[in-house]
N, C-alpha and C positions, 0 to 999 in steps of 0.2 A: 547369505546374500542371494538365494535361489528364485526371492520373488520379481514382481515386473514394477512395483511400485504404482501401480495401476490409479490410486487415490489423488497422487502429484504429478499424472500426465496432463494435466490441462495447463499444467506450468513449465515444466521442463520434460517434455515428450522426446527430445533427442538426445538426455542425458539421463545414463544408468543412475538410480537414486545412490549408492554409495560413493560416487564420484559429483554430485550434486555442489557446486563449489557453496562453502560457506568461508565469512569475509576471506577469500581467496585464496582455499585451498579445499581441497576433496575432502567431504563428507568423514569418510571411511579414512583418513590420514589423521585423525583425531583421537580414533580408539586403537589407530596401530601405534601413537604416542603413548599412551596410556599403559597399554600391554607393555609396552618396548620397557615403563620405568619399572613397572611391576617384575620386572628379569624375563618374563616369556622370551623365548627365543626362537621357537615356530610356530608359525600364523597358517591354521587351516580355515579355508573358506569354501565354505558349500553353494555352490553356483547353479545358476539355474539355464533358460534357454538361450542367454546370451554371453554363456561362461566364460569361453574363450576370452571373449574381447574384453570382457573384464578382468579376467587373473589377467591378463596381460597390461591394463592398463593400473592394479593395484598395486603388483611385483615388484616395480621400480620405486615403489611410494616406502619399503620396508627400511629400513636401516641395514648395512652390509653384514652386518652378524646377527640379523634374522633371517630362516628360512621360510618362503612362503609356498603352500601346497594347494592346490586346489579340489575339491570334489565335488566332479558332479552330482546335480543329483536328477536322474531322469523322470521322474513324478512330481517334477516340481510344481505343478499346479496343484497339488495338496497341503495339507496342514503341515506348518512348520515343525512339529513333532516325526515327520515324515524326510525334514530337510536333516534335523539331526541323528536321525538314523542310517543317515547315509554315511555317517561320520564314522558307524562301530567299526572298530577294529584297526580305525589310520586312526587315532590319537590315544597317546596316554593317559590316565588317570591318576592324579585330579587334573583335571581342564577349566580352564576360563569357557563359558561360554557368554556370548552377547550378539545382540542384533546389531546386523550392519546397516543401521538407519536410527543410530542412536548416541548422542554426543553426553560426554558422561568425563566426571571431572577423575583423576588416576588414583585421588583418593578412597575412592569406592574398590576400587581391587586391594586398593592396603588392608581397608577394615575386612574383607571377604578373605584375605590369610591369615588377621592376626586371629578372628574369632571362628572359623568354620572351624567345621569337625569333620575332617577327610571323610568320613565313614559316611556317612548323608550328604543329604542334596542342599547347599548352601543358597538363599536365595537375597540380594540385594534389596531390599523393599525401605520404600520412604512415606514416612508419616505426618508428611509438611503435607498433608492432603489441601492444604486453603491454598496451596500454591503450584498445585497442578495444572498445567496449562489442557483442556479438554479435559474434563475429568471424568466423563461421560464414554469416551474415550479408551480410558484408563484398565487395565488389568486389576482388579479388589483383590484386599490380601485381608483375612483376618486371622490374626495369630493371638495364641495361647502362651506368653511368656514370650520363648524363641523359638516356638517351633509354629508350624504354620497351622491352619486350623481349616479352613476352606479357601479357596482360590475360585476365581470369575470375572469378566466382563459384568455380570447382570447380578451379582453376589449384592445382597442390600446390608447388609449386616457387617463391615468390615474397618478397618482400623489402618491401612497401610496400601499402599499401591506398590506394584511388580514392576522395577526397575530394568526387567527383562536381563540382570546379568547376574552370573551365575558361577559356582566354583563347585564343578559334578565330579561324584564316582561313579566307577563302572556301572555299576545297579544300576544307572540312570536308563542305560539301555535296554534293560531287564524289562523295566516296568513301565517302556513307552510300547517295547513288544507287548505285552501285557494290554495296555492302553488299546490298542487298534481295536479298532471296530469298521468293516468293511475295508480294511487296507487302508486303516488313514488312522491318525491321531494329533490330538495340540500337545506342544508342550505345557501345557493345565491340565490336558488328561493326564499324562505323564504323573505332575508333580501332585497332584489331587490323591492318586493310587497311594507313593510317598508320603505323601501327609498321613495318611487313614494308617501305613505301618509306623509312622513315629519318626521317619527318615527326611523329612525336610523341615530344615530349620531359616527360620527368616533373621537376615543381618541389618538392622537398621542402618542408613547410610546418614545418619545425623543430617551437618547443616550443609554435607555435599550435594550440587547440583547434577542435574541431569536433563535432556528433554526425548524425547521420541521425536522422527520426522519423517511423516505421516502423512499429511495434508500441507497445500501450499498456506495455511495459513500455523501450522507448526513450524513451517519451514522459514518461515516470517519473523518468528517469535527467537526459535534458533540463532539466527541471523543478530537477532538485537542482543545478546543472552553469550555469542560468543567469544565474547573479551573475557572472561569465565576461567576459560582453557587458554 
């Protein structure tokens, strides 16, 4: 949650995007349901220049036998591969990881324990590509079997789009250190490196939904799409 949302400031400029109401609750209280069914029981969130105000306004949204921790992260104006680096060493392995601007139904965490493989990098990907909302947009995945094969925004060749959530091992941090290049990296450098050793495997999320919310007109679509959850 380190970013500014910069893309849906023309619509809700004085509301942090994870607190964004959709039909009448926080953004970000969707996927702390989600987590909550899947047994997680601490919720780390990596924050960015308006931290404060937001662990504080997420914390009371947890259920009373979740704990919630927050981490800054002071580079936040860099690649998100930079926001989960701030992460090594305050969470255990295997970890849930997901964006906090992304409504995702709780079934997707079930499939991502019943089939990952602790040992690699687990990624969530959906192959209903005819019903991607921006698919231009979209993160490309093309996989070889179940493991991933190349990953990109501009990838032409691809079979599966990145659901951005995710069930990491340690190594995850190994090879985003790895990844840097001038003190920055994506989490797609990250997972590209992983792929090329054989260590990331893609979970299809069958006919579970999901959206990203991204632009006021994702935000739109969300919105109609939330009876879902």
């Amino acid at each position: 949650m380190a970013g500014t949302g910069s893309r849906l400031r023309g619509s809700v400029n004085t509301i942090a995007k994870p607190l964004i109401p959709i039909a009448g609750r926080p953004l970000i209280s969707y996927a702390i349901d989600s987590f909550d069914k899947a047994g997680v029981r601490t919720l780390h969130a990596v924050v960015g220049p308006n931290g404060d105000e937001l662990a504080a306004a997420v914390a009371p949204l947890l259920p009373a036998h979740m704990q919630f921790r927050a981490i800054s992260n002071p580079n936040w104006q860099k690649q998100n591969g930079i926001s989960l680096l701030t992460a090594a060493g305050k969470v255990s392995a295997p970890f849930f990881l997901a964006m906090g601007d992304h409504l995702f139904e709780s079934s997707i965490l079930d499939r991502l324990i019943t089939h990952a493989d602790l040992s690699r990098l687990n990624l969530a990907i959906d192959k209903k590509i005819g019903a991607i909302f921006d698919l231009d947009d979209a993160m490309k995945v093309r996989t070889d079997g179940n493991r991933i094969a190349a990953i990109g925004k501009k990838l032409e060749n691809y079979n599966a789009i990145d659901t951005g959530i995710f069930l990491c091992p340690a190594i995850m941090f190994d090879y985003l250190r790895h990844a840097r290049k001038s003190d920055d990296c994506s989490l797609a450098d990250g997972v590209r490196l992983m792929a090329e050793d054989g260590k990331a495997l893609a979970i299809d999320i069958g006919d579970a939904w999901w959206q990203d919310v991204d632009t006021p007109e994702m935000l739109a679509r969300a919105k109609q799409e939330a009876k879902r959850l």
